[in-house]
N, C-alpha and C positions, 0 to 999 in steps of 0.2 A: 196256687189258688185255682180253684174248678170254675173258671170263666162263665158258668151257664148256672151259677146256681143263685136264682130269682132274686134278690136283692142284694148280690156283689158286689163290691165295685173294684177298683186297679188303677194301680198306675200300667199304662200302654207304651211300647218302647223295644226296642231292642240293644241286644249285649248291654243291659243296664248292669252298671257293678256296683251303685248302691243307691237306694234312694230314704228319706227320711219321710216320705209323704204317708207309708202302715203306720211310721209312730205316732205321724200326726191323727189322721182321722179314725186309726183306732181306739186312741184316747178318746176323742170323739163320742165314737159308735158303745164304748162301755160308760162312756161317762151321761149319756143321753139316751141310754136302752135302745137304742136302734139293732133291728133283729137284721144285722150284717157283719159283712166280715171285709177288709180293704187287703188287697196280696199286690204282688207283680206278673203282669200277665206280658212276659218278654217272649216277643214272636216274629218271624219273617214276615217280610211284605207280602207272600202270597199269602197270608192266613188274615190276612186284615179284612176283605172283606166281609167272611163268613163271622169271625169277630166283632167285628159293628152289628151287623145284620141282627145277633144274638142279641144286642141292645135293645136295636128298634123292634124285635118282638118281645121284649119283655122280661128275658134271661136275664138282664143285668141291670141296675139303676144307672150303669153311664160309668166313663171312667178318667183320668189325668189322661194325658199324654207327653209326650216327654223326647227326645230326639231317639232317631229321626226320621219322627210321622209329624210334628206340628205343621207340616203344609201337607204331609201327603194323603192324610185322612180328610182332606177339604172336600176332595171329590165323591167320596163317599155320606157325605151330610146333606140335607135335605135344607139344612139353614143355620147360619152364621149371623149371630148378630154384629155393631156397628164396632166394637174392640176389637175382635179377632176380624172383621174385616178392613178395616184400617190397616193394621201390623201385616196381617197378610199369613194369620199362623194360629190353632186353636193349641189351646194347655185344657180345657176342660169338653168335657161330651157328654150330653145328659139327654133324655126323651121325654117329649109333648106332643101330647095328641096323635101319638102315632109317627111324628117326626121324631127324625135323629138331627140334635142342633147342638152347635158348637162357641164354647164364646173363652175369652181370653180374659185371665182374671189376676196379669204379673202386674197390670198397672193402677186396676182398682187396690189391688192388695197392698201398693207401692205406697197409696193416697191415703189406703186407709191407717195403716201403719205411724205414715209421718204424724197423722193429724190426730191420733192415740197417745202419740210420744210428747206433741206440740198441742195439746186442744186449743189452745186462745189463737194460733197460727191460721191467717187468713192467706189463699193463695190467690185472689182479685187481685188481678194487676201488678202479680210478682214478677220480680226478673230472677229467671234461673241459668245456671248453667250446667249442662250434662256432658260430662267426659266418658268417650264410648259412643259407638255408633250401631250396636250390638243390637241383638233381638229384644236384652230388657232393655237398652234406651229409646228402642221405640217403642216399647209398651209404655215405658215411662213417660215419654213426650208425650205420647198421644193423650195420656189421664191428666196431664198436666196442661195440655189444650183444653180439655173438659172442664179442668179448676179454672177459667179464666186469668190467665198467667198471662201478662205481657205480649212478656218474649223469652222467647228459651234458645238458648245459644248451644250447637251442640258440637264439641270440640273434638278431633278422630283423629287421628296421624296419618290417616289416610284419610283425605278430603273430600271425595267422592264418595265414601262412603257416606259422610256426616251431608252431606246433599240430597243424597238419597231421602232421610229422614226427612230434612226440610221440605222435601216436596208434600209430606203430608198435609202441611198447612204453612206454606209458604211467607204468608205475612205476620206469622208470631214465630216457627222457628226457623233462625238462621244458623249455618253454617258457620265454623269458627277453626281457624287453622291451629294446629295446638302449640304454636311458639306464641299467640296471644291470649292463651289460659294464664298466667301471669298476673297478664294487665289486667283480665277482663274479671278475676277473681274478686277483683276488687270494686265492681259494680255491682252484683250482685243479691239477693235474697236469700235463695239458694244454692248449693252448689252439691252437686249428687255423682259420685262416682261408679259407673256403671263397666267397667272394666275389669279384669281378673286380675289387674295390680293390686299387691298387695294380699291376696289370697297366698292358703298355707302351700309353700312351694316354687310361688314366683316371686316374681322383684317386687317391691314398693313401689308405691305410688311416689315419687318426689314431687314434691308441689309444697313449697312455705306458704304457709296460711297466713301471714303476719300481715297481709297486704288487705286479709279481708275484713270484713265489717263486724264491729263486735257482736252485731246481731245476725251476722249471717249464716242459717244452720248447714251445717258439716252433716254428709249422709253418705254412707259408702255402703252397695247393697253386699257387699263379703262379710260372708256369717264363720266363714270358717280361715283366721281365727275370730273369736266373737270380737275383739276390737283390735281393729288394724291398725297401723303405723300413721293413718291419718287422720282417724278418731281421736287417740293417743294426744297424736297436734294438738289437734283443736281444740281438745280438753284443757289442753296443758294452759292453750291461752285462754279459757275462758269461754269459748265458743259454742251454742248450742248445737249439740250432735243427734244423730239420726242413725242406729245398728241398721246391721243387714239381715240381721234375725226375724228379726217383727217382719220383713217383707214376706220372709217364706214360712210366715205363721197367720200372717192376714190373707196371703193372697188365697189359701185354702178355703178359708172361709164359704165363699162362694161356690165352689163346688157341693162342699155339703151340703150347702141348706135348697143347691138346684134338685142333688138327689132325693133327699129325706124332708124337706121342710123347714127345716131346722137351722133355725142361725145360731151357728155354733160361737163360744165367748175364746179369745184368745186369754189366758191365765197365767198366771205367774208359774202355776201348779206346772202346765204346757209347756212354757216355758223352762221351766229348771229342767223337764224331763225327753225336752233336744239339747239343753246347752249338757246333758251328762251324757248322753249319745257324741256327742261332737266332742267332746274329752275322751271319750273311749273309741271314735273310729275315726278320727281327725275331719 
């Protein structure tokens, strides 16, 4: 893609060996006459920040980012709203008023997803639990702080990690050692797998569902395969579940309609036309 050519946009990154985010908002950009075009604009860090620059005057409507710049184009932005300052990390880059501003949209898209899948699902004073201490489970905690959730327990194998998190807001989330995901399974609202167990290639998630509540929804953000070894579970006993798909199909959302206006509708149509992409490149 010609990075300078007036209402562009790109996913940002380097050595990217694939991304699904052209299929997404090119369907988009045809499906809504938007006079653009969405590529990969995969570059060294000394070219970043002639590349932004091109933003803030005008070259480009703004673009994803993707690893690994989501912290390092911070210093090149003029302003970060309260998501990507929280997490500490921009996935989207758009222009206003002359500023270059930055905001993170894994956790709104997280929110907006479940509660598409769940409409009558209230998160006031939910208890959840998040396995993973990862960049999406603090995107995810953090919009989960925002739904008035409880408390959100966040369970890591590495414990220090999962404290990290909690210092974002100390008195709703706690830290949880992962030999009592188990017991704690069985308290909960929700339970949200934010790990790459279970993705095509690694180990399963092991974790018996049978301990949790019949209402308790089952959410695992791995799209690839569309359903994991722990959706499967939970189906099997009856368990409301929550794909990994719909995350990385709402979380776009927000970027589109920062560049164009436009609040784009996630589709069935959209969808069948990643889950045949994810058939054909794993």
């Amino acid at each position: 893609m010609n990075v300078n050519t007036n209402n562009g946009v790109c996913i940002l990154g380097y050595s990217i060996t694939y991304s699904r985010s052209p299929l997404i908002h090119n369907h988009w950009i045809s499906k809504y006459g938007v006079d653009s075009e969405y590529g990969i604009c995969d570059l060294p860090v000394e070219k970043l920040p002639a590349f932004l620059s091109s933003i803030r005057d005008g070259k480009s409507a703004g673009c994803n980012v993707t690893t690994p710049y989501k912290q390092t184009v911070i210093q090149y932005l003029d302003a970060i709203d309260d998501a990507a300052s929280a997490i500490g990390s921009v996935n989207t880059i758009y222009r206003r008023n002359g500023q270059l501003r930055g905001t993170s949209t894994d956790g709104a898209g997280y929110i907006s997803h479940l509660k598409n899948t769940h409409p009558d699902l209230s998160l006031k004073n939910a208890r959840v639990l998040v396995l993973g201490a990862g960049g999406a489970a603090r995107s995810i905690a953090d919009a989960l702080v925002q739904s008035d959730c409880s408390v959100i327990y966040i369970a890591n194998r590495t414990l220090a990690k999962a404290r990290e998190i909690a210092g974002l807001q100390a008195d709703i989330i706690k830290p949880l050692a992962w030999d009592d995901v188990q017991s704690m399974s069985g308290q909960v609202d929700l339970l949200v797998n934010t790990t790459s167990l279970g993705m095509v290639g690694r180990q399963p998630l092991v974790l018996p569902l049978e301990n949790t509540r019949p209402d308790c929804i089952i959410s695992d953000i791995v799209y690839a395969p569309l359903e994991t070894e722990l959706l499967a579970q939970a189906r099997s006993l009856g368990r409301p579940v929550v794909d990994g798909l719909g995350m990385l199909l709402h979380q776009a959302v927000p970027g589109f309609k920062l560049w164009f206006g436009i609040e784009p509708q996630v589709t069935d149509e959209l969808r069948a036309l990643v889950e045949q992409d994810l058939l054909s490149h794993g």
